[in-house]
C-alpha positions in Angstrom: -28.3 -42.4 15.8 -29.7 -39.5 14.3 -31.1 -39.8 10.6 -30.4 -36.8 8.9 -31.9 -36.8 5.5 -34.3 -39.3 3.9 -35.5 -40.0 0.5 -39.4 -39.1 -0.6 -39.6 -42.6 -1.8 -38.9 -44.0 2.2 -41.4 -42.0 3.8 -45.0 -42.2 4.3 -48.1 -40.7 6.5 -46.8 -43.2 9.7 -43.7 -40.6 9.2 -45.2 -37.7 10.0 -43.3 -36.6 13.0 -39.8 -37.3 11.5 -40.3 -35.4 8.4 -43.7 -33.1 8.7 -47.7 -33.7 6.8 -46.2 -32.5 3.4 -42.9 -34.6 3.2 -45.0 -37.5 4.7 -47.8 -37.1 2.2 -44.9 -36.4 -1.1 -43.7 -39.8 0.2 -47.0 -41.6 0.6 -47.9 -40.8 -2.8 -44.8 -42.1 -4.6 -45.2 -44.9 -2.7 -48.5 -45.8 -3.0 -50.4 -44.0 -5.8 -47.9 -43.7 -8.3 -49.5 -47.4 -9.5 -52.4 -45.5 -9.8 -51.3 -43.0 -11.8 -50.2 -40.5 -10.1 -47.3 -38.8 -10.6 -45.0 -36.9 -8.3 -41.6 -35.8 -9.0 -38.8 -37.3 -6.8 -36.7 -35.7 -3.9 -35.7 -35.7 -0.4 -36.3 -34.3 3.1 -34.3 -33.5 6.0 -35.5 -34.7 9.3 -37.3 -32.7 12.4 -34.4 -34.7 14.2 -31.6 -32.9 12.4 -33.4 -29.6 13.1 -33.5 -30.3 16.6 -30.1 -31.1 16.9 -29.3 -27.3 14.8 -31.2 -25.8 17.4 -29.4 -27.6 20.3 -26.1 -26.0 18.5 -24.0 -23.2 20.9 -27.2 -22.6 22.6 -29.0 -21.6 20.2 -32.5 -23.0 21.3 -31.9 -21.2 24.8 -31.5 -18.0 22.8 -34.7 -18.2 20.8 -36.4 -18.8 23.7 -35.2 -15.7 25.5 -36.5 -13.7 23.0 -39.5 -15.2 22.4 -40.5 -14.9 26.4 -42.8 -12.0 27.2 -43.0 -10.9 23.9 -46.4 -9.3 22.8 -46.6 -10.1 19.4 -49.6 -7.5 18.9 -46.7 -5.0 19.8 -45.9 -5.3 16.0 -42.5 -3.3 15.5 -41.3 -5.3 19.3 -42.4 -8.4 16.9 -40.3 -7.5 14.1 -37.0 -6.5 16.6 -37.0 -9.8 18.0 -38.0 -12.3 14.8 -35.1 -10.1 12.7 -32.7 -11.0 16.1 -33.8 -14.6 16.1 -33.4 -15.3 11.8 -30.0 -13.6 12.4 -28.8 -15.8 15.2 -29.9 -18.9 12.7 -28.4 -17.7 10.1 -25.1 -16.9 11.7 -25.0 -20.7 13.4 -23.8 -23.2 10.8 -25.8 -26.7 9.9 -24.2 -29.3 12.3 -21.2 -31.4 9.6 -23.6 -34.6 9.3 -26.4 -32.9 8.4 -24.2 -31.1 5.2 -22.9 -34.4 4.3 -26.2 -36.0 3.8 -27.4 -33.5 2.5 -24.6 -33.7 -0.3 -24.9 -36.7 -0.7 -28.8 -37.4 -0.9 -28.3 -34.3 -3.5 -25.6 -36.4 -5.9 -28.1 -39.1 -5.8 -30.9 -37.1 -6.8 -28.9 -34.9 -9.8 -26.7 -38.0 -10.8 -28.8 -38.1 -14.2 -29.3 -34.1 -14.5 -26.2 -31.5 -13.5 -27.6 -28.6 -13.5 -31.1 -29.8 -12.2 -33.1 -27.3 -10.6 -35.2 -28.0 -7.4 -37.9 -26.5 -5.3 -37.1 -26.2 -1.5 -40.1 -25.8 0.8 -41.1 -26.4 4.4 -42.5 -29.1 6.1 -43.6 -28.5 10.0 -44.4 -31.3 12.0 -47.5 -29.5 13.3 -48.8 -28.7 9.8 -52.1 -28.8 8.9 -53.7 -29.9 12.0 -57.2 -29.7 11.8 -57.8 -27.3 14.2 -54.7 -25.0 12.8 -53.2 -24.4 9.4 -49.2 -24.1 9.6 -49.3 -24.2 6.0 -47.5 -21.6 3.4 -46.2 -19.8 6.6 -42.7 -20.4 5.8 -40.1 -19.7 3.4 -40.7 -21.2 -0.6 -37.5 -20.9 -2.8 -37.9 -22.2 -6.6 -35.5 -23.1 -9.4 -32.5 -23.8 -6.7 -29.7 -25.1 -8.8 -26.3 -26.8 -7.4 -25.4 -27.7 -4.0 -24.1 -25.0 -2.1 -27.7 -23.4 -2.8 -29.7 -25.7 -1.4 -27.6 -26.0 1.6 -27.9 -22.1 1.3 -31.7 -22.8 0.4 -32.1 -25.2 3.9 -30.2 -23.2 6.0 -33.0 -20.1 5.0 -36.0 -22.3 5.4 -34.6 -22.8 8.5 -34.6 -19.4 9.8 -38.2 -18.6 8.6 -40.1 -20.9 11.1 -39.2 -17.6 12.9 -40.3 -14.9 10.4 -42.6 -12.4 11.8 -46.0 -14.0 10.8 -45.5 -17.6 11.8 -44.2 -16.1 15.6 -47.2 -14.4 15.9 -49.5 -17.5 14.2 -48.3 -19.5 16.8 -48.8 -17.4 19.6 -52.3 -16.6 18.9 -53.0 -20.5 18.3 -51.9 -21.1 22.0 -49.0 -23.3 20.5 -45.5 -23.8 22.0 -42.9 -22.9 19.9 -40.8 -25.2 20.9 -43.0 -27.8 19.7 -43.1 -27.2 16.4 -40.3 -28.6 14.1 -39.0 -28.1 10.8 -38.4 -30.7 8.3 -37.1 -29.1 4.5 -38.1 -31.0 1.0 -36.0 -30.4 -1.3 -38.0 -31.4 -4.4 -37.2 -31.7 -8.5 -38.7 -29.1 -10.5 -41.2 -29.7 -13.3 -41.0 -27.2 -16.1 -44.4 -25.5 -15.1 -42.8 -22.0 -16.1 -43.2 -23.4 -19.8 -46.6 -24.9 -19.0 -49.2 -24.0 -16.6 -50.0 -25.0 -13.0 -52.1 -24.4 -10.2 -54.2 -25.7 -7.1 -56.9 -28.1 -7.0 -59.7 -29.1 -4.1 -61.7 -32.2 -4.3 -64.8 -29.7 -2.8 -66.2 -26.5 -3.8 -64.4 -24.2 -1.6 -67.7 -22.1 -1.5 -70.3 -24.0 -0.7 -68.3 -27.0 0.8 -70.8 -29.0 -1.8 -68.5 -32.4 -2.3 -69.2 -33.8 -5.3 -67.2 -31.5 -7.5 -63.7 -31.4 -7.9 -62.5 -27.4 -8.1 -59.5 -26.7 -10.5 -57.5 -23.5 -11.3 -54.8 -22.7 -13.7 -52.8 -20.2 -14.5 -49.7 -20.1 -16.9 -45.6 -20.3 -15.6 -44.7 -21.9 -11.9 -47.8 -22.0 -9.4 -47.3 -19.6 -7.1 -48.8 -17.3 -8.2 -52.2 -19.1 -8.1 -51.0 -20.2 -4.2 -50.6 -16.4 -3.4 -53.3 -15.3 -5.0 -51.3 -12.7 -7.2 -52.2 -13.7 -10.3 -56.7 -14.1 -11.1 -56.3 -18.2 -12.7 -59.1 -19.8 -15.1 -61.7 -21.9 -12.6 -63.0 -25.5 -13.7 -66.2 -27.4 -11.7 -65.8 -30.8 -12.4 -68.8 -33.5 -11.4 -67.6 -36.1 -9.9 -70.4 -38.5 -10.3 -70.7 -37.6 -14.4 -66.6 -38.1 -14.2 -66.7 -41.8 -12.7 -69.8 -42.7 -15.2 -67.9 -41.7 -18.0 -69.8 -38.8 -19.2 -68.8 -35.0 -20.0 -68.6 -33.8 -16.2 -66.6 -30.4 -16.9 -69.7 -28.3 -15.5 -68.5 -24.8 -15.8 -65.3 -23.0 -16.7 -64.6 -19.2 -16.2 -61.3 -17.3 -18.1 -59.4 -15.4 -15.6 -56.9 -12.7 -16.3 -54.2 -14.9 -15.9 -51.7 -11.2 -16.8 -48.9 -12.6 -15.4 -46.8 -15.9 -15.4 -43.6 -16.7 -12.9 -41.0 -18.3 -14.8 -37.1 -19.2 -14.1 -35.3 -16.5 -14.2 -31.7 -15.7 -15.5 -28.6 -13.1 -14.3 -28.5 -15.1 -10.7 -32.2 -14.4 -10.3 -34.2 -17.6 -9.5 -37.2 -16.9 -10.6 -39.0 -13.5 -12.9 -42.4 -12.5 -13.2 -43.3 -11.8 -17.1 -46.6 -10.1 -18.7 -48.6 -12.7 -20.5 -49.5 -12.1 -23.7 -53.5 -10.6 -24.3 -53.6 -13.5 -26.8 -53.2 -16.2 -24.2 -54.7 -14.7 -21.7 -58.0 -14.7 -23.6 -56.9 -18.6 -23.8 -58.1 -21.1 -21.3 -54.6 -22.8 -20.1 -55.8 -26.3 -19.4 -57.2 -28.9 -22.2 -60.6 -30.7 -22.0 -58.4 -33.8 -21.6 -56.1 -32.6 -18.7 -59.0 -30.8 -16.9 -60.8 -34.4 -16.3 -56.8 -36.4 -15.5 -57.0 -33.5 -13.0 -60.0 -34.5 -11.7 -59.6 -38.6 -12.0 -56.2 -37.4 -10.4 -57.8 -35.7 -7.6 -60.4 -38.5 -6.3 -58.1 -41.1 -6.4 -56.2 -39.2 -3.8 -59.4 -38.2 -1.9 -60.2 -41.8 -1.9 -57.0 -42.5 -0.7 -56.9 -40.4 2.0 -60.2 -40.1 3.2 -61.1 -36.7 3.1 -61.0 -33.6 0.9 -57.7 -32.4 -0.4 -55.9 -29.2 -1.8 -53.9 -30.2 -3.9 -51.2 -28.3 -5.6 -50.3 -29.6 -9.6 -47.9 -28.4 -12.4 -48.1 -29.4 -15.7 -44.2 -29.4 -17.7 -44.1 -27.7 -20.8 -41.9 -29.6 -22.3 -43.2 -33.1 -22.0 -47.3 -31.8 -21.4 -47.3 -34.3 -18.6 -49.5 -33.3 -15.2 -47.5 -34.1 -12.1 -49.2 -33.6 -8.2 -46.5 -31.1 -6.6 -48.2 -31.7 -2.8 -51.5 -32.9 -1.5 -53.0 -31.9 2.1 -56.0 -31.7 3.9 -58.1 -29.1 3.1 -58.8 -27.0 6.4 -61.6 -24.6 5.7 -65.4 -26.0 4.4 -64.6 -29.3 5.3 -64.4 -28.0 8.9 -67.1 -26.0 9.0 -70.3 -27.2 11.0 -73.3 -27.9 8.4 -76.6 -27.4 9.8 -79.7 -27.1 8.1 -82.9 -24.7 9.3 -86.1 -25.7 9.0 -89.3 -23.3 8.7 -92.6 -23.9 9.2 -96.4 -22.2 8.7 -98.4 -21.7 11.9 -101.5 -21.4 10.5 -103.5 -21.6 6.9 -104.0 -18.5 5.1 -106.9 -17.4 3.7 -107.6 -18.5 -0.4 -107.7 -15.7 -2.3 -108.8 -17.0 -5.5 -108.7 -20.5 -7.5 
C-alpha cells in the first residue's frame, strides 16, 4: 500500500529514500535533537512513492522520457523547448485522489491550531546531496503558502520543477538517470523571519575549509535572499574550541549591506522584496547572545551527524526565538583533497654577516 504523506515527526535519516536527505534530516532533528535544544518548526512530506505513482499516471513517465531522449542539453534553446513541453504535460496531469486526500488531511492536522497559517513548500530529491553531486536548491521554493488549495497548487508546481531547464541539464552532465531521481515535497510552518532576520550557517570556514570555526550570516526578512546570494548578509567566525570552554569565541564580525529584506507580501503576492532602512543596515542583525546559540546550535548537529553542515536558520520576529529551517551536508571544502607541500634547502648559504 502506498504511503502518501508522512509527518516530519515520523521520519528520520534511515528514511531517506521514501521522503529525500532534507525531509529525512527535518525529521531526524525533531526527533532527536529537539531534547537538545534544537528547534525546528513542524510539518509534513509527501513521499517519492506518491510521485512515482504521479508519474505512472496516463503515461506520463513514458512521455518525459521521450523527450528527454537524444536531447543535447548544451543545445540551450532545444533545452528550453523540451523542459517548457515536459512542466506543461505535469502540470496539465492532475495529483492521483489519494495523494489530495492526504494531503488535506495531514494539512488540517498541521493548521488545526492556526487557520490562516502560512507554510513554506520546498523540494526534497532522493538523490540530494550526494557527496559526489549537489541536487540541492535546484528546484522550485514557494514561501508564505496559505490555505489548502495552494499548497496542493504549491505540490503540484514543485512537482513540475524537477524538470525545469537547469536541473535537466545538471543531471545530464552528472551522468545521472533521470528516471532515478525522485521527488519528495515538505511542506513546512513558517517562522516569522520576515519580521526578524535569518540566514545560513556552516560548521567550517567555507574558505579555507579550517574546521574549528562555525561560519554565520544574517541578513534581515525570510532567508532567501542570503541562499541566493541576492542580498550582501553580516558574516560572524565563531571558535569553536573558546565556545565549548566557555569563553568569548565571536572572532570576527563584518557588516554587510544587507539593502534589502524579503518579507510576506500582500494583494495575492506571497512574498515582496522591501529597501531596508540605512539605519539598520549600518546595524549588525544578530545579538552577541544569538550569534553563540547559533553556534552551540550548529555543533550539536555537527556532532550529531558526523560531519560539517550548512545549515539554514530563521530567527521569528515576533517571539526572538532561533529555529533550524534545514541542515545538510556541506559539499564543497569538506570534499576537497587537503595536501600539504613541503620545501626544503639543498645546500647552506654563505653568512653574510653576524
Amino acid at each position: 500500500m502506498t504511503r502518501y504523506v508522512v509527518a516530519f515527526a515520523d521520519v528520520g535519516m534511515d528514511d531517506v529514500a521514501l521522503v529525500g536527505g532534507k525531509n529525512a534530516s527535518l525529521g531526524e532533528m525533531i526527533g532527536k535533537l529537539g531534547r537538545l535544544g534544537i528547534a525546528v518548526p513542524d510539518g509534513f512530506a509527501t513521499t517519492a512513492d506518491a510521485f512515482r505513482e504521479f508519474l505512472r499516471q496516463d503515461g506520463l513517465d513514458a512521455e518525459i522520457h521521450q523527450l528527454l531522449e537524444s536531447l543535447d542539453v548544451d543545445d540551450t534553446e532545444e533545452l528550453a523547448r523540451r523542459g517548457a513541453a515536459i512542466r506543461a504535460k505535469i502540470k496539465a496531469t492532475p495529483l492521483p485522489a489519494p495523494l489530495e486526500q492526504a494531503i488535506a488531511d495531514a494539512w488540517r492536522t498541521l493548521a488545526a491550531d492556526d487557520p490562516g497559517l502560512a507554510v513554506a513548500i520546498r523540494s526534497s530529491a532522493t538523490a540530494e546531496d550526494l557527496p559526489e553531486a549537489s541536487f540541492a536548491g535546484q528546484q522550485e521554493t514557494l514561501l508564505n503558502v496559505c490555505g489548502l488549495d495552494a499548497v496542493i497548487a504549491g505540490v503540484h508546481e514543485v512537482y513540475a520543477s524537477l524538470f525545469n531547464d537547469r536541473a535537466i541539464a545538471y543531471r545530464v552532465h552528472q551522468d545521472f538517470d533521470h528516471s532515478q531521481v525522485a521527488l519528495s515535497v515538505g511542506v513546512q510552518r513558517m517562522v516569522r523571519s520576515d519580521l526578524g532576520a535569518a540566514g545560513v550557517l556552516f560548521t567550517l570556514d567555507t574558505e579555507s575549509g579550517f574546521r574549528d570555526v562555525v561560519f554565520i550570516t544574517a541578513a534581515y526578512g525570510l532567508g532567501e535572499t542570503v541562499v541566493q546570494g541576492s542580498v550582501n548578509p553580516d558574516e560572524y567566525y565563531v571558535y569553536k574550541p573558546a565556545l565549548e570552554a566557555g569563553r568569548t569565541s565571536i572572532i570576527r564580525r563584518n557588516l554587510g549591506s544587507k539593502a534589502h529584506k524579503l518579507v510576506y507580501g500582500d494583494n495575492g503576492e506571497r512574498v515582496k522584496l522591501l529597501e531596508v532602512p540605512l539605519e539598520e543596515r549600518n546595524r549588525f542583525a544578530l545579538a552577541e547572545a544569538d550569534i553563540e546559540s547559533l553556534a552551540r546550535q550548529a555543533l550539536v548537529i555537527e556532532k550529531h551527524y558526523g560531519r560539517p553542515m550548512d545549515i539554514e536558520w530563521g530567527k521569528d520576529g515576533r517571539t526572538g526565538e532561533l529555529y533550524i529551517l534545514q541542515a545538510r551536508p556541506e559539499t564543497v571544502q569538506s570534499q576537497r583533497v587537503q595536501s600539504t607541500v613541503r620545501f626544503s634547502l639543498k645546500e647552506h648559504g654563505r653568512v653574510l654577516a653576524k
